[in-house]
MDAnalysis code that builds the backbone (N, CA, C; Angstrom):
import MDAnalysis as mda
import numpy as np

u = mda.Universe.empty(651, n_residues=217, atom_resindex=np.repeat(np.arange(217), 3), trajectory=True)
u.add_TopologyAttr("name", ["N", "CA", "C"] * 217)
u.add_TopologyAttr("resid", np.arange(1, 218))
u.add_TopologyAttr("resname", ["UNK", "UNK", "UNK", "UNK", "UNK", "UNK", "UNK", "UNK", "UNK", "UNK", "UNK", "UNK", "UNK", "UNK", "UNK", "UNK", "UNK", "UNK", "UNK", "UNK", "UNK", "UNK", "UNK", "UNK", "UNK", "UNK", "UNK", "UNK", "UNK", "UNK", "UNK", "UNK", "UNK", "UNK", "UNK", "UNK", "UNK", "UNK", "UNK", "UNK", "UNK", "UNK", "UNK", "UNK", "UNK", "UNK", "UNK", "UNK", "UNK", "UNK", "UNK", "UNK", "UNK", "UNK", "UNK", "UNK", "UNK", "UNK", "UNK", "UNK", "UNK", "UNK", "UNK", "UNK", "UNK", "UNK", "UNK", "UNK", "UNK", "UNK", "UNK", "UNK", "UNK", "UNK", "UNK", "UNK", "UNK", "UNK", "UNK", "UNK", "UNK", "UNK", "UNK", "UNK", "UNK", "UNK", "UNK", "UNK", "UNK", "UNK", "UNK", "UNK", "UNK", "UNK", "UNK", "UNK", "UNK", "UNK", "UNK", "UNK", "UNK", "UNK", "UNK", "UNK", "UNK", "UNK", "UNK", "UNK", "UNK", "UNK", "UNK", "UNK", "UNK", "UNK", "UNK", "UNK", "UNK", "UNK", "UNK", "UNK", "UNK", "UNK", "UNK", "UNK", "UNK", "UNK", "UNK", "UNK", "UNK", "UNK", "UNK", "UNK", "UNK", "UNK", "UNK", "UNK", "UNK", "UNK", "UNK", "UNK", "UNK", "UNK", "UNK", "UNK", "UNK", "UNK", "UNK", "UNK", "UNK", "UNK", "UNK", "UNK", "UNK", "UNK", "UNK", "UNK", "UNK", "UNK", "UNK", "UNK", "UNK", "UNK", "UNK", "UNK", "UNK", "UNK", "UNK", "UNK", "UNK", "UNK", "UNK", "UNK", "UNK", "UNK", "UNK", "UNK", "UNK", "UNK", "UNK", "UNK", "UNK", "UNK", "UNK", "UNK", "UNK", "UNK", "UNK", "UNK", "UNK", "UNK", "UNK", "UNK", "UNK", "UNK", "UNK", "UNK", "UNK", "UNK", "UNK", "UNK", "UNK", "UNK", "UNK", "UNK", "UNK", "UNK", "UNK", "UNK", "UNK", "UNK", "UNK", "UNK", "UNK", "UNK", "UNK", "UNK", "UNK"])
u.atoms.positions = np.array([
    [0.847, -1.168, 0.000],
    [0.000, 0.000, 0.000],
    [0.895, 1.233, 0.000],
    [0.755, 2.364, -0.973],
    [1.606, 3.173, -1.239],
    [1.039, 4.160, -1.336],
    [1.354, 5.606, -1.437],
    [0.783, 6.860, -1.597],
    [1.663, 8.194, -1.541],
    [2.173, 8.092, -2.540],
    [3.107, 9.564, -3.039],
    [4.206, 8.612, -3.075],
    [4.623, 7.733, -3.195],
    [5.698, 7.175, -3.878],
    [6.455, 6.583, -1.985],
    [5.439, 6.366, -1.350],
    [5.920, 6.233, 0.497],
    [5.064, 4.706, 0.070],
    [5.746, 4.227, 0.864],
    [4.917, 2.559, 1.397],
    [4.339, 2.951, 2.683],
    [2.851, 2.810, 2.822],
    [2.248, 2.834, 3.818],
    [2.118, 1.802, 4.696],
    [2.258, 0.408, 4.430],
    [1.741, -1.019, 4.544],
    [2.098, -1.925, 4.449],
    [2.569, -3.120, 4.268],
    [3.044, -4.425, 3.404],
    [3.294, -5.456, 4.200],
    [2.567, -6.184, 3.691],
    [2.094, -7.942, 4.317],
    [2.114, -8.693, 3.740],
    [2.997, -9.666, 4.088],
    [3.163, -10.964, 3.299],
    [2.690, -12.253, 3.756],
    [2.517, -13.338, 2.446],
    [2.213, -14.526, 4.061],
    [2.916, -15.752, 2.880],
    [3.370, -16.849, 3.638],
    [3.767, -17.536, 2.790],
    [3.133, -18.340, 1.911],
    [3.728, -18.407, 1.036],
    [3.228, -19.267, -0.496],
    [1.912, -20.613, -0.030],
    [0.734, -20.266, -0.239],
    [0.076, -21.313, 0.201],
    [-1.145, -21.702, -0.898],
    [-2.340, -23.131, -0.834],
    [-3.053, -23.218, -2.026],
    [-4.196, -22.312, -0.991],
    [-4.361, -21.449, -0.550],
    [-5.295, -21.109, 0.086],
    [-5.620, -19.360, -0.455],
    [-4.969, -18.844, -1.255],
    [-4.904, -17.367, -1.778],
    [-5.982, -16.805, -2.115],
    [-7.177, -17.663, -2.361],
    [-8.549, -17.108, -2.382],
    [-9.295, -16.629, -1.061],
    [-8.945, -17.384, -0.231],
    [-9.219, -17.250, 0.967],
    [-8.263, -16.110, 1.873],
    [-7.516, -16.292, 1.647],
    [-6.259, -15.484, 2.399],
    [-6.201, -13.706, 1.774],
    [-6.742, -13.686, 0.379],
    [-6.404, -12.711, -0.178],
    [-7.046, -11.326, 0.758],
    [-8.085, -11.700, 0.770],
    [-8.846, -10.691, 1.405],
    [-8.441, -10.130, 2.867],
    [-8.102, -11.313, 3.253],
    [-7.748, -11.014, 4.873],
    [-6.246, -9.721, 4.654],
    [-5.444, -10.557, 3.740],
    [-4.521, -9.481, 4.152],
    [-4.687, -8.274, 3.643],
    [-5.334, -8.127, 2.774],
    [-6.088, -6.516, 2.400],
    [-6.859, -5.519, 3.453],
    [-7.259, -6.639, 4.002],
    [-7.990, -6.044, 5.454],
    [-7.072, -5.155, 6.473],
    [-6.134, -5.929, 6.990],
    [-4.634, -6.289, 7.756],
    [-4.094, -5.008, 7.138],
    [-3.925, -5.102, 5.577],
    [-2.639, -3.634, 5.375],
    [-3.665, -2.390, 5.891],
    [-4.874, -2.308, 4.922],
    [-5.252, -1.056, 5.387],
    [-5.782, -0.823, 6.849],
    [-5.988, -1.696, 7.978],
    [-5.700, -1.393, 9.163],
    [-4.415, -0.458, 9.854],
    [-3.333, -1.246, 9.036],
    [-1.774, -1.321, 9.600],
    [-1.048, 0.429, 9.044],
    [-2.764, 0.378, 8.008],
    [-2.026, 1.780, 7.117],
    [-2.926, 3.127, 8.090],
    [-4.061, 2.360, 8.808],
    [-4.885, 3.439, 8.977],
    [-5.888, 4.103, 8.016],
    [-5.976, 2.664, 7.134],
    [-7.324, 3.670, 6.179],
    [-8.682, 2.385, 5.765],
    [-9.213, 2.526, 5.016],
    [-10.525, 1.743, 4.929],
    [-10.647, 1.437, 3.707],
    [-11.816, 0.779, 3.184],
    [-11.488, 0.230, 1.236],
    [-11.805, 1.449, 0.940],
    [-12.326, 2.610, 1.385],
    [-13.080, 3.727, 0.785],
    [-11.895, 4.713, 0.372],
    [-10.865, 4.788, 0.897],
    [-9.666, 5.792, 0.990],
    [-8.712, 4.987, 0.252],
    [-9.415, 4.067, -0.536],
    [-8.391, 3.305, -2.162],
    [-8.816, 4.371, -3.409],
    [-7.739, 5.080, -3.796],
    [-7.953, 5.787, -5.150],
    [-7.470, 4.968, -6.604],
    [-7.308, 3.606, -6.379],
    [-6.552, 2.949, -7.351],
    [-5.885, 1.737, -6.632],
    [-5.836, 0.919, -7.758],
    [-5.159, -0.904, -7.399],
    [-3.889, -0.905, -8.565],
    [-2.980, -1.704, -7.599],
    [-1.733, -1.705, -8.695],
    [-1.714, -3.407, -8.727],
    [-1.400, -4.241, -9.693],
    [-1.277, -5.688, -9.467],
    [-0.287, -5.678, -10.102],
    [0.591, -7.138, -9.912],
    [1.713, -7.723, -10.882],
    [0.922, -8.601, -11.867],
    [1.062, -8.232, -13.110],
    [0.414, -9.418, -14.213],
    [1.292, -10.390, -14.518],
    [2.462, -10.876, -13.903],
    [3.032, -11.936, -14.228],
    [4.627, -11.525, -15.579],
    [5.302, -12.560, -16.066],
    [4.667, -13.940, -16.057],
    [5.199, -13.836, -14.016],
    [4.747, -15.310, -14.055],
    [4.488, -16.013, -13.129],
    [3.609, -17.193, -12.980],
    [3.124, -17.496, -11.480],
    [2.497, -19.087, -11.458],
    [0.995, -18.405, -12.108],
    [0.559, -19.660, -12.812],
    [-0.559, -19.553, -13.590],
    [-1.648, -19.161, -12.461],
    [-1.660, -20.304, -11.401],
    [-2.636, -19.930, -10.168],
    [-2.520, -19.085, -9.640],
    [-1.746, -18.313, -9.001],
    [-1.706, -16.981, -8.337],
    [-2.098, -15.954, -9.408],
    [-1.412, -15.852, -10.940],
    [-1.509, -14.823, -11.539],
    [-3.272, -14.709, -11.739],
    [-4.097, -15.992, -11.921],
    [-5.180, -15.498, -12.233],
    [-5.932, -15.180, -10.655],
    [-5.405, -15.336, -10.019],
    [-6.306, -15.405, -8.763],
    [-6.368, -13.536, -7.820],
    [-4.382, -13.609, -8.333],
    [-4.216, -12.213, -8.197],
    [-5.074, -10.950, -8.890],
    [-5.150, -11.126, -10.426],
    [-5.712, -10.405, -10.971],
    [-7.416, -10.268, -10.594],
    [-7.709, -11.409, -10.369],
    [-9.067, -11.771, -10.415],
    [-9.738, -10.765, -9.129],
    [-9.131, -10.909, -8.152],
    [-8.888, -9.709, -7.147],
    [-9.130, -8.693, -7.330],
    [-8.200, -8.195, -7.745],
    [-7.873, -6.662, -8.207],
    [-8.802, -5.934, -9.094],
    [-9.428, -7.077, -9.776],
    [-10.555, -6.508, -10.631],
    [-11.539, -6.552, -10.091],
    [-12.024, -7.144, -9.561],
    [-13.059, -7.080, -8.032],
    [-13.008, -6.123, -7.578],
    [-12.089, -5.513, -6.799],
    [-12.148, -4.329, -5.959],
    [-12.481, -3.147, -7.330],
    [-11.579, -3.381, -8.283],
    [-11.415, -2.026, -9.206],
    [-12.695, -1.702, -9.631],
    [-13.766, -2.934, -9.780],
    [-15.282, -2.990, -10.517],
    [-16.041, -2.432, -9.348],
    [-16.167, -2.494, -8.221],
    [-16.741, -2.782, -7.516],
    [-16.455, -1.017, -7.155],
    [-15.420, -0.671, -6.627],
    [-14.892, 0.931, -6.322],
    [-15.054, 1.780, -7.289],
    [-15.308, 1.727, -8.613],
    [-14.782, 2.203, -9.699],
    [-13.526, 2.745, -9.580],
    [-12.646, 1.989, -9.274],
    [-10.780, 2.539, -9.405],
    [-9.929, 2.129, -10.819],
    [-8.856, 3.158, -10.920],
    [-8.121, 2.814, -12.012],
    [-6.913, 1.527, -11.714],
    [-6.522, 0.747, -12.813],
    [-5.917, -0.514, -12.361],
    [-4.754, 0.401, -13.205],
    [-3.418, -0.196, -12.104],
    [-2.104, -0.003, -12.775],
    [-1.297, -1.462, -13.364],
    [-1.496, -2.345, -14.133],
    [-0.880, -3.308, -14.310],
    [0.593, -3.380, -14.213],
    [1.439, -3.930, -13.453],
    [2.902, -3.788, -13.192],
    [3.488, -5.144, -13.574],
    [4.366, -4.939, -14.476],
    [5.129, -6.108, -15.063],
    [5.853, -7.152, -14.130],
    [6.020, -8.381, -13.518],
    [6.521, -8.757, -12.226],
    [7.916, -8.448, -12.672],
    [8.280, -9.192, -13.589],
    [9.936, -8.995, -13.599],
    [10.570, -7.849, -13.726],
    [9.935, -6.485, -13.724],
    [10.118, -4.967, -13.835],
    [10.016, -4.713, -12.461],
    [9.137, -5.244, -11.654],
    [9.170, -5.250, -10.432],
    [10.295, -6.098, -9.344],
    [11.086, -7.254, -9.923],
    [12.134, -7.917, -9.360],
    [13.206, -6.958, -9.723],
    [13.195, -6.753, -10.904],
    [14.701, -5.170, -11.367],
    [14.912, -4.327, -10.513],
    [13.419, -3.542, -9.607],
    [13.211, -2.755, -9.227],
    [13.976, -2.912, -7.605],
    [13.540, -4.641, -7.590],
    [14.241, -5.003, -5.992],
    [15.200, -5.063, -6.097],
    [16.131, -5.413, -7.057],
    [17.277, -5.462, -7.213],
    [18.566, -4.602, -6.077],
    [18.068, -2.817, -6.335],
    [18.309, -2.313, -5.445],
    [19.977, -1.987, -5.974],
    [19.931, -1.816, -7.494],
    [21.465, -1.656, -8.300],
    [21.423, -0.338, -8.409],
    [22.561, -0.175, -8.714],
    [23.395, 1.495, -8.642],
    [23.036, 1.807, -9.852],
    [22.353, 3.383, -10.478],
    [22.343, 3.728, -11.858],
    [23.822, 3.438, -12.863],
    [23.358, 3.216, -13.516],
    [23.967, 2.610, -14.727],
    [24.226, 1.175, -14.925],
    [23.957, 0.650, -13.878],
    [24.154, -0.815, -14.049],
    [22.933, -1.549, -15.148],
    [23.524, -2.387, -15.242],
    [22.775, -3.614, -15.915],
    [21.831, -4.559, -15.512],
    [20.328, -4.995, -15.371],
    [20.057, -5.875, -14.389],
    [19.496, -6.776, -14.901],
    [19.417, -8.494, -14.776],
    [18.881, -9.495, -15.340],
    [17.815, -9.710, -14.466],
    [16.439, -10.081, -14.849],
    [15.830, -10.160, -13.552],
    [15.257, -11.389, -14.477],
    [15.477, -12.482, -13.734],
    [15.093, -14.085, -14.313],
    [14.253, -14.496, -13.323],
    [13.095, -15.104, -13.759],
    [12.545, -16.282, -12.544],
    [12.625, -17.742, -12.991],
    [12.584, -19.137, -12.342],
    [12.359, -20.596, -12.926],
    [11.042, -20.453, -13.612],
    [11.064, -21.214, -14.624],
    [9.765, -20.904, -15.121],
    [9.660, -23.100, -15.492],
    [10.938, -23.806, -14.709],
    [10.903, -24.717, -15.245],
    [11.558, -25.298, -16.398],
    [11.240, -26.853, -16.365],
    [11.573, -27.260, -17.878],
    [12.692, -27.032, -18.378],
    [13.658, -26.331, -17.253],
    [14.823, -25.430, -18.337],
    [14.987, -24.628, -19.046],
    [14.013, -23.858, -17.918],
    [13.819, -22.353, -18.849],
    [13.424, -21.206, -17.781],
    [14.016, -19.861, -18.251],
    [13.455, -18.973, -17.144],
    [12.707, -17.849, -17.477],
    [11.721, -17.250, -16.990],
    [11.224, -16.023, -17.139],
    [11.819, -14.874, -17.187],
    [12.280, -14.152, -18.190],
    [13.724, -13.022, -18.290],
    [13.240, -11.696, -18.990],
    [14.357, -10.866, -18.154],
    [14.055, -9.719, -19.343],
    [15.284, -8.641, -18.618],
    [15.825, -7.908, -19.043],
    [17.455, -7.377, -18.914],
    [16.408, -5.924, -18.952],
    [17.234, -5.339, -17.699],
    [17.056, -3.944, -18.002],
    [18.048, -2.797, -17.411],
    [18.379, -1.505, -17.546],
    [19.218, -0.564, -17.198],
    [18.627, 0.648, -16.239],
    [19.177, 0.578, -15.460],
    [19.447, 1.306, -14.449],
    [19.535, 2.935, -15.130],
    [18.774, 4.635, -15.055],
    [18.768, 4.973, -15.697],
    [19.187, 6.172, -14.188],
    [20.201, 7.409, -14.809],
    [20.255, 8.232, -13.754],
    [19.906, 8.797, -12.458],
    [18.185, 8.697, -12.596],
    [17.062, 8.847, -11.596],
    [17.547, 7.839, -10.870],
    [17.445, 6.388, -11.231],
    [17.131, 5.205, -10.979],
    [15.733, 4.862, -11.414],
    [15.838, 5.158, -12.017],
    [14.173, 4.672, -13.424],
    [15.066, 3.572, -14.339],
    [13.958, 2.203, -14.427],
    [14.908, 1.573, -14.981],
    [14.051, 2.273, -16.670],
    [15.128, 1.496, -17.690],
    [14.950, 1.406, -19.048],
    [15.102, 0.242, -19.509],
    [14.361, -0.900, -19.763],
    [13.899, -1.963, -20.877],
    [15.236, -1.976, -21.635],
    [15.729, -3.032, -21.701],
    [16.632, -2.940, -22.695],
    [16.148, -4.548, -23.406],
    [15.821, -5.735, -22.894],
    [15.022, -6.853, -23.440],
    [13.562, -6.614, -23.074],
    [12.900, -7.365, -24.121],
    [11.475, -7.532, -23.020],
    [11.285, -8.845, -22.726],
    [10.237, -9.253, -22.153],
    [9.959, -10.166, -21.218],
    [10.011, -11.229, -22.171],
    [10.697, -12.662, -21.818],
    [10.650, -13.843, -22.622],
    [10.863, -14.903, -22.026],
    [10.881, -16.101, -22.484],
    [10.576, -17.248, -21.933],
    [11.880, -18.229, -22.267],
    [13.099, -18.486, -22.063],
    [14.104, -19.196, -22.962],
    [15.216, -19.722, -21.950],
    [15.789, -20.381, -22.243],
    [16.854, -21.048, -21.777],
    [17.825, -20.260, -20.763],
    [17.899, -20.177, -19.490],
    [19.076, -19.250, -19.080],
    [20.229, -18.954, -19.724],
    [21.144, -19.880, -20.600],
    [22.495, -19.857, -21.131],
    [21.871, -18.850, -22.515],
    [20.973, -18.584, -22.779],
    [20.740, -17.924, -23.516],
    [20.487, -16.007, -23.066],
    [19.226, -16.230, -21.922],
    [19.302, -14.904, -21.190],
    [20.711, -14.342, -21.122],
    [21.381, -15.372, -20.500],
    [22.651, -14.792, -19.444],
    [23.369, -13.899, -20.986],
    [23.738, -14.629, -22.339],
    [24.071, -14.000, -23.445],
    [24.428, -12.314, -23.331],
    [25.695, -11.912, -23.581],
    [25.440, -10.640, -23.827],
    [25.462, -10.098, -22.403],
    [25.104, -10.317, -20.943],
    [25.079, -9.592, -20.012],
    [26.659, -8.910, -19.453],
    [27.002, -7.497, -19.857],
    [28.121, -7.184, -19.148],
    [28.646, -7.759, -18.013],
    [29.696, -7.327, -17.724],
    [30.553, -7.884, -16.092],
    [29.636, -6.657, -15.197],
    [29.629, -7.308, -13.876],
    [29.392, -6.230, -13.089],
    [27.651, -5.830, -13.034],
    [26.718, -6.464, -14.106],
    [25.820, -6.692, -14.200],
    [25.058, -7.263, -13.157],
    [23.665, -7.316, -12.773],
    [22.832, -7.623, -11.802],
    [22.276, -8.685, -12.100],
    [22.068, -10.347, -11.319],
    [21.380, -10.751, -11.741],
    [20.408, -11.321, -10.424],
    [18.898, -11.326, -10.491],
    [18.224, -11.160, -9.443],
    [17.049, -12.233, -9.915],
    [15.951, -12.836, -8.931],
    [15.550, -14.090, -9.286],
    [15.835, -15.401, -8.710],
    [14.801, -16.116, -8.559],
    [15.338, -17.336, -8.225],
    [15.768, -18.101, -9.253],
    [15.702, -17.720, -10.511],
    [16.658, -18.595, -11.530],
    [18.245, -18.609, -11.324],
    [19.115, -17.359, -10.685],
    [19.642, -17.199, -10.325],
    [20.643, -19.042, -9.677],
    [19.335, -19.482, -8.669],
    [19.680, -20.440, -7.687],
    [18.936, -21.795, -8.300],
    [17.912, -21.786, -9.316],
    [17.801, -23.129, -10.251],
    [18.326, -23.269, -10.983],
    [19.193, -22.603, -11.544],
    [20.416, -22.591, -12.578],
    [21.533, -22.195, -12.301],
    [22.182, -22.582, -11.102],
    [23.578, -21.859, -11.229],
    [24.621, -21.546, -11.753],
    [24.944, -22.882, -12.607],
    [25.764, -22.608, -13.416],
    [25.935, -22.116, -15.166],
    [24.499, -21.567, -14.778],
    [24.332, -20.881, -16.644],
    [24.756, -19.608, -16.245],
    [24.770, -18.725, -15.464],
    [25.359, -17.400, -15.403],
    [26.934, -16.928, -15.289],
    [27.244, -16.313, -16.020],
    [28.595, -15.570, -15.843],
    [29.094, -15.695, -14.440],
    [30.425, -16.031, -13.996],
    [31.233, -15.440, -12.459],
    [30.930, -14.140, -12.433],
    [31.174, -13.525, -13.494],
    [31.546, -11.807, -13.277],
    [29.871, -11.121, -13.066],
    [29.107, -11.544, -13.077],
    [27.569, -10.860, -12.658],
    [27.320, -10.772, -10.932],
    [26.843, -9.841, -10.409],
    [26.896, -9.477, -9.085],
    [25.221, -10.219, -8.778],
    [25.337, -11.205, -7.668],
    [23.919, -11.896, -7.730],
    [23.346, -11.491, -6.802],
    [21.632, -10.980, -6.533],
    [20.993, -10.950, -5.214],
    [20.204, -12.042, -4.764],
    [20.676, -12.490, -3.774],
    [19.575, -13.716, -3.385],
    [18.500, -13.151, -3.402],
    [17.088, -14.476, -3.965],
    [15.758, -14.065, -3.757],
    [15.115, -14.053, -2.637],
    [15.601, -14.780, -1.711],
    [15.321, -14.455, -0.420],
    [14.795, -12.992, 0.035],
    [15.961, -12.242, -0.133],
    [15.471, -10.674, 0.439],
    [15.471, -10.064, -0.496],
    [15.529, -10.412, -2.264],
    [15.121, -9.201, -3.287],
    [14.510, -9.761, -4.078],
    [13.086, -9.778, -4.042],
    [11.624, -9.956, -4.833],
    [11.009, -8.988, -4.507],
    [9.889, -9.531, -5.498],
    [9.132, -8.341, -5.850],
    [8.089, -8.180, -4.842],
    [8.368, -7.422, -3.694],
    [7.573, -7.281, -2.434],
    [5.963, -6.422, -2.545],
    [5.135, -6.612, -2.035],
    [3.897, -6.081, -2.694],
    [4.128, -4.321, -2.182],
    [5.451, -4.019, -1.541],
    [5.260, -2.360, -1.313],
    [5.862, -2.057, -2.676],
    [6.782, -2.963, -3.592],
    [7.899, -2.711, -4.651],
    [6.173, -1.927, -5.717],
    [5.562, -2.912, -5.759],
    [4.351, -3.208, -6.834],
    [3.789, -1.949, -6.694],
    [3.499, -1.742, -5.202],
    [2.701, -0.857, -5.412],
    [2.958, 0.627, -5.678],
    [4.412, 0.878, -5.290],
    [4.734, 2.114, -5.343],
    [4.711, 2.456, -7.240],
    [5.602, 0.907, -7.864],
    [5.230, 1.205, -9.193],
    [4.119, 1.861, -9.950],
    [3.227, 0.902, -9.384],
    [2.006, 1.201, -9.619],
    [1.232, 2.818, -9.624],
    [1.243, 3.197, -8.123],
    [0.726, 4.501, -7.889],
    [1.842, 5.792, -8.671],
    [2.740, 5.007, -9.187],
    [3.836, 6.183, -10.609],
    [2.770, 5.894, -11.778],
    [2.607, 4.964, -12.183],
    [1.669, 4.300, -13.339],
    [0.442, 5.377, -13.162],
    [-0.472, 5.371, -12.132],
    [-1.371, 5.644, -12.106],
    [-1.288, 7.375, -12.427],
    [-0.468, 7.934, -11.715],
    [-0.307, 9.279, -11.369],
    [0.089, 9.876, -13.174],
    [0.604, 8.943, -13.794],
    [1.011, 9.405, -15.489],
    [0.077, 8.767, -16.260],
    [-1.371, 8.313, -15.470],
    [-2.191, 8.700, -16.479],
    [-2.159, 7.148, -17.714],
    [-1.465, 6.165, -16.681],
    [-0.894, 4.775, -17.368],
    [-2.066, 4.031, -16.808],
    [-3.100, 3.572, -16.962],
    [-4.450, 2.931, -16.422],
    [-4.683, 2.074, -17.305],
    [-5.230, 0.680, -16.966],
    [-4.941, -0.568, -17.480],
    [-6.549, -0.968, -18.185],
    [-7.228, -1.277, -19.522],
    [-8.282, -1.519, -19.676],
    [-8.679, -2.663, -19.076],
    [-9.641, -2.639, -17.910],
    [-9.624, -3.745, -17.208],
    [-10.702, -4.803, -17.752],
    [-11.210, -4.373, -18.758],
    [-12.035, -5.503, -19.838],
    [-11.097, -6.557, -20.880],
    [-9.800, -5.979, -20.944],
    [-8.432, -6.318, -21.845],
    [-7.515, -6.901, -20.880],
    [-7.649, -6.441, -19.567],
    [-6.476, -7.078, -19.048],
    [-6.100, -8.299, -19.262],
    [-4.930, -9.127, -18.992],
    [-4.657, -10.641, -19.087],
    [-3.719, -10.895, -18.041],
    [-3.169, -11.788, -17.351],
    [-2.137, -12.337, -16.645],
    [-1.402, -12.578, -18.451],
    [-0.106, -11.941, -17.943],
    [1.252, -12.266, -18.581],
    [1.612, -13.469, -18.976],
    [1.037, -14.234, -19.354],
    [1.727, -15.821, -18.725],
    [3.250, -16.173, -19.552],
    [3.206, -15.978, -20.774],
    [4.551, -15.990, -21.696],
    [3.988, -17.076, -22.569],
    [3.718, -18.304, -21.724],
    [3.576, -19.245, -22.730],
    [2.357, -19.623, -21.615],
    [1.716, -21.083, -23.045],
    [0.426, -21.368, -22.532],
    [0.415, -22.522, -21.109],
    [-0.393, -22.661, -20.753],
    [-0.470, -23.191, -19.227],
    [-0.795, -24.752, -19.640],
    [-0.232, -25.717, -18.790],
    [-0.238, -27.126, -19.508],
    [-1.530, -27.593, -19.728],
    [-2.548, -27.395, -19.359],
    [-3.923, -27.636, -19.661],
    [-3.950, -27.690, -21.180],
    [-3.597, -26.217, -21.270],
    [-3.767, -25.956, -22.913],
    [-2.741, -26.953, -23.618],
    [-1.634, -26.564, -23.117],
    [-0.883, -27.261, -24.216],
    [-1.340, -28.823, -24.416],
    [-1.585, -29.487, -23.310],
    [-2.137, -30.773, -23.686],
    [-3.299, -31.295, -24.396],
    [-4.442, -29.879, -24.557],
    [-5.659, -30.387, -25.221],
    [-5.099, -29.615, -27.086],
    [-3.636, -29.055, -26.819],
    [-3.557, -28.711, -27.998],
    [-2.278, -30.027, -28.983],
    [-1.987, -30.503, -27.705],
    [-1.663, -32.369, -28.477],
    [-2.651, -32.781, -28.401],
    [-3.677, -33.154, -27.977],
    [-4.635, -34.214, -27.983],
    [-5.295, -33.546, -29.405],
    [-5.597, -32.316, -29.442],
    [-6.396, -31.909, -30.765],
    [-5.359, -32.252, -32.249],
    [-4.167, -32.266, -31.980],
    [-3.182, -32.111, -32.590],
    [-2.933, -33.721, -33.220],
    [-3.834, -35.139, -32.519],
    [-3.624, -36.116, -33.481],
    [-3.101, -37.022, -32.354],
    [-3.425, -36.626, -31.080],
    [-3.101, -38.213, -30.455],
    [-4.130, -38.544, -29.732],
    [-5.052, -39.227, -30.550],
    [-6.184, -39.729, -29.980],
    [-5.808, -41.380, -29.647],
    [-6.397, -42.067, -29.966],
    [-6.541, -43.452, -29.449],
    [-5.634, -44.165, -30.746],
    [-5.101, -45.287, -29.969],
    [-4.215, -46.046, -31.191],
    [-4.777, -47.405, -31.356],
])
């Protein structure tokens, strides 16, 4: 929970299958902790992923709830723009911000550290092999993520690593993004929105072999 670019709030709870249930409570919890009520929400910021298929839709699914329901503007915040952000690198640096995405592959996207400390996009978000991400990353470069620690040995020695432990994308990181988003007038069509996913979720991909010719032998 954020407001003028200040974290008012932030509550975490650990990774559980219970996020439908849980979601609400801790919404309750911040704006207690912040001192305000659902009424004194001028706007929702979410992470659209990529990320886990279940959280991303469950997250969003949320957020659009409150946003329909309040009439508020949604700031959609990129997650891995939001791991860059934790990063917590010196302007001018370089930052890889990878997650496991599995399979041997990570959720990536490289970005630069810009005078302010505004980052600048230099990849966008993709789905591919770490030894491929890592490609191209200067020495002295950031690399942040738990791909980081499911792949160790696809990254350069010379890249400066943050454990994910203490640099993810914390829901004060999101939101402060967010309430910048909102304030420039960056508002998300929340009839269009989507979770990020990168690639399709195995459901699909399997009814798109089964459609694809492997029926019964």
């Amino acid at each position: 929970m954020a407001r003028q670019d200040v974290v008012l709030a932030e509550l975490a709870e650990a990774t559980s299958r219970t996020h439908v249930a849980s979601l609400p409570g801790l919404i309750e919890r911040a704006l207690a902790q912040a001192g305000l009520t659902i009424r004194d929400v001028e706007g929702v910021a979410v992470s659209i992923g990529p990320g886990s298929f279940t959280g991303l839709r469950i997250g969003l699914g949320l957020a659009k709830g409150i946003a329909f329901a309040g009439g508020l503007p949604v700031a959609a915040v990129p997650t891995l723009e939001a791991l860059a952000q934790a990063a917590e690198a010196r302007p001018g640096q370089t930052v890889c911000a990878a997650l496991d995405a599995r399979k041997g592959e990570v959720y990536g996207a490289v970005f630069r550290v810009g005078p302010a400390g505004v980052l600048e996009r230099m990849r966008p978000d993709a789905v591919l092999p770490p030894a491929v991400l890592a490609t191209g990353l200067p020495a002295g470069a950031v690399l942040v993520g738990d791909a980081a620690e499911a792949y160790p040995d696809a990254w350069p020695a010379t890249l400066e690593r943050r454990r994910f432990a203490t640099h993810h994308p914390r829901g004060g990181i999101v939101a402060r993004m967010g309430a910048r988003r909102l304030v420039a007038g960056e508002t998300a069509d929340l009839g269009a929105l989507e979770p990020a996913y990168l690639r399709p979720p195995e459901a699909e991909i399997a009814r798109m072999k089964s459609a694809g010719g492997g029926g019964a032998r």
